[in-house]
BAVEX-308444 format. One line per 3 residues: number of its first residue (from 1); their letters; for each residue z, y, x of C-alpha. Coordinates in steps of 0.1 Angstrom, whole numbers, plus 2048, in hexadecimal, padded with zeros to 3 digits. Each point is the difference from the previous one (the first is absolute). Layout:
! BAVEX-308444
NUM = a = Z:Y:X  ... .
END
This chain:
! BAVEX-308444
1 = xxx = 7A7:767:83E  81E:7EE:816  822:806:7FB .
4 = xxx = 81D:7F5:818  822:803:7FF  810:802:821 .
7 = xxx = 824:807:7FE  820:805:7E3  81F:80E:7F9 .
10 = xxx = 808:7F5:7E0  7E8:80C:7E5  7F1:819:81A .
13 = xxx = 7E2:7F0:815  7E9:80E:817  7DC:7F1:808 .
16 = xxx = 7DB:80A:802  7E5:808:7EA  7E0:7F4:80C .
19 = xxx = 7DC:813:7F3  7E0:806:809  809:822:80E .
22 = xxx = 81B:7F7:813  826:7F5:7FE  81D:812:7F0 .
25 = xxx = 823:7F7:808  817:7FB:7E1  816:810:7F1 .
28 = xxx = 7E8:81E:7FF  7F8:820:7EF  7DC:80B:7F3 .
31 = xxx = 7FD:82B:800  7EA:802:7DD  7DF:80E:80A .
34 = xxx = 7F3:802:7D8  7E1:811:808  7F7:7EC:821 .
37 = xxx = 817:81B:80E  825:803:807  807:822:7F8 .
40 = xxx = 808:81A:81A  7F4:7E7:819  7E1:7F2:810 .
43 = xxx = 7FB:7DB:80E  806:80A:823  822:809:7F3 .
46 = xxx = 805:7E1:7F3  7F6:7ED:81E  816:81B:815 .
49 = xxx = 81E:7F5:7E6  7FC:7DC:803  7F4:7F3:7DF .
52 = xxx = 7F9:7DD:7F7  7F2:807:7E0  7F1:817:7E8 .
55 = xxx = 800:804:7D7  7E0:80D:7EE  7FB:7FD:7DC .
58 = xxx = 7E3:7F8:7ED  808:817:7DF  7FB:819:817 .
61 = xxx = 7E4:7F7:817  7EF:7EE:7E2  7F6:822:7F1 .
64 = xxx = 7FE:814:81D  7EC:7FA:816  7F6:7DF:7EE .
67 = xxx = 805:7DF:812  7D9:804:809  805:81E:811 .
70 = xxx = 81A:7EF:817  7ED:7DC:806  7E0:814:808 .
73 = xxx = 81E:816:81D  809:7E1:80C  81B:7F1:7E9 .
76 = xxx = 823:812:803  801:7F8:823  7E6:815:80A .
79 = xxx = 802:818:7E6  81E:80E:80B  800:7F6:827 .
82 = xxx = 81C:7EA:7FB  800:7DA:811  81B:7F4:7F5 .
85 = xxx = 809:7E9:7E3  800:811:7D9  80D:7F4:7E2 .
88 = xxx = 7F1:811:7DE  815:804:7E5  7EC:7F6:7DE .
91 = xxx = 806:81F:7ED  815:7F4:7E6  81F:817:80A .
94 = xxx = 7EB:825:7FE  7EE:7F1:7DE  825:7FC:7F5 .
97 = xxx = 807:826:803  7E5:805:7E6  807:7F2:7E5 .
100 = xxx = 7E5:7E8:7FB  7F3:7E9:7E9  807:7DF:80B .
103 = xxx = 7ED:7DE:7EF  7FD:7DD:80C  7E2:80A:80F .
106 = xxx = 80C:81E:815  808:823:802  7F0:81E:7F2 .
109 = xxx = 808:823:80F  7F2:822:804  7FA:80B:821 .
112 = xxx = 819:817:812  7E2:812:810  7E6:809:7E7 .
115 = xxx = 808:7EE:7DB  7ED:7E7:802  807:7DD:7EB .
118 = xxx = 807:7E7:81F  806:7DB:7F7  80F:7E9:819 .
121 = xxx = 803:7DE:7FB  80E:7E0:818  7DF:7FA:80A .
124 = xxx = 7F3:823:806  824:805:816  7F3:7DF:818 .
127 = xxx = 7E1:80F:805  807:824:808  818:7F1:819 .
130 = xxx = 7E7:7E6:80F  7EB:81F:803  819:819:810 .
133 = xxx = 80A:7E0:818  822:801:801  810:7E7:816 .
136 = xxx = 818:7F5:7E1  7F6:808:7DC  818:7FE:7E2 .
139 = xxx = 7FE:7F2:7DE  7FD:819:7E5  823:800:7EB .
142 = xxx = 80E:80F:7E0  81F:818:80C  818:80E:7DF .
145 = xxx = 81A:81A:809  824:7FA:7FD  814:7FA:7EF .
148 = xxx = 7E6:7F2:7E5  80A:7E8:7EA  7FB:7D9:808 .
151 = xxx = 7E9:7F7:7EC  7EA:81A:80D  807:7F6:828 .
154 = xxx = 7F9:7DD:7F5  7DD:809:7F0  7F6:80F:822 .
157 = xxx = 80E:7E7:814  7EF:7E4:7EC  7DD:813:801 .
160 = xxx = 805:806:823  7FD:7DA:806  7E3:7FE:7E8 .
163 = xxx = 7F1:81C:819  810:7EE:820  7E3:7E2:7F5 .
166 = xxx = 7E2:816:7FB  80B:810:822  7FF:7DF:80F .
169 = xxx = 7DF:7F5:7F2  7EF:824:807  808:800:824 .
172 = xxx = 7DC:7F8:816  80F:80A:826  811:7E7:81B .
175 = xxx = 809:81D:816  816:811:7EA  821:7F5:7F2 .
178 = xxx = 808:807:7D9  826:804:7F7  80F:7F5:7DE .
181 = xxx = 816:81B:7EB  823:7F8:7F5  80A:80D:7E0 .
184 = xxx = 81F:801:7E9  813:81D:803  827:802:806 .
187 = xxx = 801:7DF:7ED  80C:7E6:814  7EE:7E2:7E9 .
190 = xxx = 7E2:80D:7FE  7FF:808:825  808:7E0:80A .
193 = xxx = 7E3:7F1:7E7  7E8:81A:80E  808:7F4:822 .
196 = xxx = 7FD:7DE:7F7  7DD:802:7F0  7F3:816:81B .
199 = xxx = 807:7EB:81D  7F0:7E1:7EB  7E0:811:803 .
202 = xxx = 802:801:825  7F5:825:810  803:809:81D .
205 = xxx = 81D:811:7FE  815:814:7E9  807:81F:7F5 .
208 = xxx = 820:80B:7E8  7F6:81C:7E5  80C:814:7E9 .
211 = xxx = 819:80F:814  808:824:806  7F6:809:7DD .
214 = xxx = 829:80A:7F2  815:7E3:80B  823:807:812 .
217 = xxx = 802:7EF:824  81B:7E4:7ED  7E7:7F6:7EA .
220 = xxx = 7E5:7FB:814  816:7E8:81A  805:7E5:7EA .
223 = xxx = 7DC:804:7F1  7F2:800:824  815:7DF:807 .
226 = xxx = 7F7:7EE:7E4  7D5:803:80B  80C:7FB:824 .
229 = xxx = 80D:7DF:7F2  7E0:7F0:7F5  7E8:812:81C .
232 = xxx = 7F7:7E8:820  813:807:81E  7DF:7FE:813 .
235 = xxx = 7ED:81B:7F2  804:828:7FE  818:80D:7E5 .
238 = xxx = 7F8:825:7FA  817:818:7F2  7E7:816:7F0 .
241 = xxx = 809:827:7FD  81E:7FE:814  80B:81B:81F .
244 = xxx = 81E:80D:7FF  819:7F3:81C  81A:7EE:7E4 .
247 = xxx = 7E7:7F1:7F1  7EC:7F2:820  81C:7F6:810 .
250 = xxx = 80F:7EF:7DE  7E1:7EC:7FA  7F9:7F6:822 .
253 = xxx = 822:7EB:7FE  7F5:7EF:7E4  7E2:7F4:80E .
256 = xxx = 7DF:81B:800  7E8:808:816  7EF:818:7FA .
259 = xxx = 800:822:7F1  7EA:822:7F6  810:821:7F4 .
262 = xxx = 7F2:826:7FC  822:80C:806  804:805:828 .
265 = xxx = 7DD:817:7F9  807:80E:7E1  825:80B:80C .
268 = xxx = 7EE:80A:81E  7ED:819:7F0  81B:80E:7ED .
271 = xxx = 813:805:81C  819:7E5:7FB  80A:7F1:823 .
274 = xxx = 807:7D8:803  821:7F8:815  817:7E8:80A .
277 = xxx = 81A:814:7F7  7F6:80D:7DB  7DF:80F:7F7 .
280 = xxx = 7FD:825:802  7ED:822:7F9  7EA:811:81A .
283 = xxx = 800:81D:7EA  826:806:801  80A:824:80F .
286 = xxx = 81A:7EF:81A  7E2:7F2:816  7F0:822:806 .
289 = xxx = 80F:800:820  802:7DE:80B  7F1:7F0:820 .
292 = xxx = 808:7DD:7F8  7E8:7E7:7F6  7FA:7F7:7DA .
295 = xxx = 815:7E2:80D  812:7FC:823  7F4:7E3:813 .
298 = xxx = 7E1:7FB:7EB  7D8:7FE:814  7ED:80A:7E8 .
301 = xxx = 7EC:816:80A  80F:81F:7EA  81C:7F7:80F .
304 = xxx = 7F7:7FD:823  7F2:824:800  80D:816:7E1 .
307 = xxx = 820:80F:7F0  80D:801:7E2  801:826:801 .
310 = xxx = 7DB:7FD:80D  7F3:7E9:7E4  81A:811:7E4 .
313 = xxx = 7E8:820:80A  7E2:7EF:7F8  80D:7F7:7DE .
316 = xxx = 80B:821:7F7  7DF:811:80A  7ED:7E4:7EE .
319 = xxx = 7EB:7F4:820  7F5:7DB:7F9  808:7F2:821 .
322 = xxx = 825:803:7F3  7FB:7E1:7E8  7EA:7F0:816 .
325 = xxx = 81D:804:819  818:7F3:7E7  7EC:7E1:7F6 .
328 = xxx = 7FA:7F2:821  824:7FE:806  808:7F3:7DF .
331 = xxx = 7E2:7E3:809  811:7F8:81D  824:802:7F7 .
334 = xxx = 7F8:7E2:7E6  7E7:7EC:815  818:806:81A .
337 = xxx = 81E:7F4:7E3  7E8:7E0:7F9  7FC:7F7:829 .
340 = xxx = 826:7FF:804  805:7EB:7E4  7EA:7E7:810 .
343 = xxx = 80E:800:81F  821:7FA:7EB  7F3:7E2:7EE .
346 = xxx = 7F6:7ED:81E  81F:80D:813  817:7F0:7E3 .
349 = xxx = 810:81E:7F9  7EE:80E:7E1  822:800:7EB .
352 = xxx = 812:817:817  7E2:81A:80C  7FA:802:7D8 .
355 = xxx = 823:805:7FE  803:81C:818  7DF:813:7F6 .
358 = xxx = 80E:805:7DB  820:80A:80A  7EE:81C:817 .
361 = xxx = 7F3:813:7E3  819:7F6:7E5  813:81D:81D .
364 = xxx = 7E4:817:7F6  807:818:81E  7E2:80B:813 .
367 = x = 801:805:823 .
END
């Protein structure tokens, strides 16, 4: 796995991430395809869209269909007809919304789908991913919701590391790239210590955790710049869990590349249009007779063809093309969000475009 960075503006920098599947320009956006699927979409939709990379997640696809089921289908590739690059998740975020029981050895869980006791382990995490043949696998982490006290977000962290080595060792494929999982919380410390001791054992690239899970946007800046501060410049820094368009556009300036979020598809399915100009409802009663596009200017195609009144109506009568509708704009509108900020970096003029683009939708008037 190559990483090169090709221009900055400041913090910001664009470059290329090299795999066996292909290249992906950076800064860049993963759509969350848990089940080998995005939802609402198919993979000739996400070619059509322009994606560089997808997410799959090996909770999931470890107990159904069973990483054998997939190898036997061709690996993830040609399971779900998709040739370009994917990066699995290692499960630890969904295990964290249930509560498990968590030892040095691993974690123990019941299974969302039928009951049944499921123990996954650092080990057993490398090798459903070397099965499922992601392009980019990542090391299976300890996440604690905040706020949590320290001594509790330093327990994680610390096994983490413990976990980061057993990762390491575990790993049997040179095609695929395995990414270490930064730790710590809000605090700055033990962020920067986390950093520190992650980069030491040399992955391929990094990924920040434990975000998204009840910290405020101010207290996960300083957090995110104290890992930033002990990563290498030359390899991937990955903002896990992040989407919205503050919080891309935020962490790209201090220095990330590379992102994955369920919110453009979950607020796609809920009717919640992404725009420049503040986010809005589909559902509201003052589109029922509008002919303009979810969002003047955009090509999407929703955009390109349908009206808010037109796709308000399939809301309202519950047709699922409505969402489907929905999410493809809201796919593009942050890809789309993503490609202009790199085109910004290598311009030299990330500072103002960022600048410009928040103070858009701090307007919050829709055309």
């Amino acid at each position: 796995m190559q990483w090169e960075i090709e221009a900055s503006d400041g913090a910001a920098r664009a470059g290329v991430l090299r795999t066996p599947h292909g290249s992906v320009p950076t800064p860049n956006f993963m759509p969350v395809g848990t089940r080998a699927t995005v939802k609402m979409t198919d993979s000739a939709d996400l070619e059509a869209l322009g994606v560089g990379m997808v997410l799959a997640n090996t909770y999931h696809l470890m107990l159904r269909p069973g990483p054998e089921v997939v190898e036997h289908l061709g690996g993830l590739h040609g399971f779900m007809g998709w040739s370009g690059p994917v990066l699995t998740d290692s499960g630890g975020y969904q295990v964290f919304s249930l509560s498990p029981r968590i030892n040095e050895e691993g974690v123990v869980f019941r299974s969302t789908y039928d009951g049944s006791r499921v123990e996954l382990t650092p080990e057993r995490a490398v090798d459903v991913q070397e099965r499922l043949g992601a392009d980019i696998a990542m090391a299976l982490d300890v996440l604690v919701g905040l706020p949590s006290p320290r001594r509790d977000v330093e327990a994680a962290m610390e096994r983490t590391l413990r976990w980061a080595d057993r990762v390491l060792a575990a790993r049997s494929r040179d095609d695929q790239a395995v990414f270490g999982i930064v730790q710590g919380g809000t605090d700055v410390e033990l962020r920067s210590r986390s950093a520190a001791e992650t980069a030491a054992r040399s992955f391929d690239g990094y990924g920040i955790g434990g975000f998204s899970v009840g910290e405020s946007g101010a207290e996960r800046g300083p957090a995110l710049d104290a890992a930033l501060g002990e990563l290498p410049v030359g390899k991937v820094r990955y903002v896990m869990g992040l989407g919205d368009t503050e919080g891309l556009l935020d962490a790209i300036a201090r220095g990330t590349d590379l992102f994955d979020c369920v919110l453009p598809t979950r607020l796609g399915r809920h009717g919640k249009v992404l725009h420049p100009d503040g986010d809005y409802a589909i559902k509201w009663q003052r589109w029922a007779r509008s002919d303009a596009a979810l969002q003047t200017g955009c090509l999407c195609s929703t955009c390109s063809r349908y009206s808010r009144g037109y796709v308000r109506h399939l809301f309202s009568t519950h047709e699922p093309s409505g969402p489907r509708l929905v999410t493809l704009h809201n796919l593009h509108y942050t890809l789309h969000l993503l490609a202009e900020a790199r085109a910004a970096i290598v311009a030299g003029h990330f500072a103002a475009f960022r600048t410009k683009r928040l103070s858009r939708r701090q307007v919050r008037v829709v055309a």
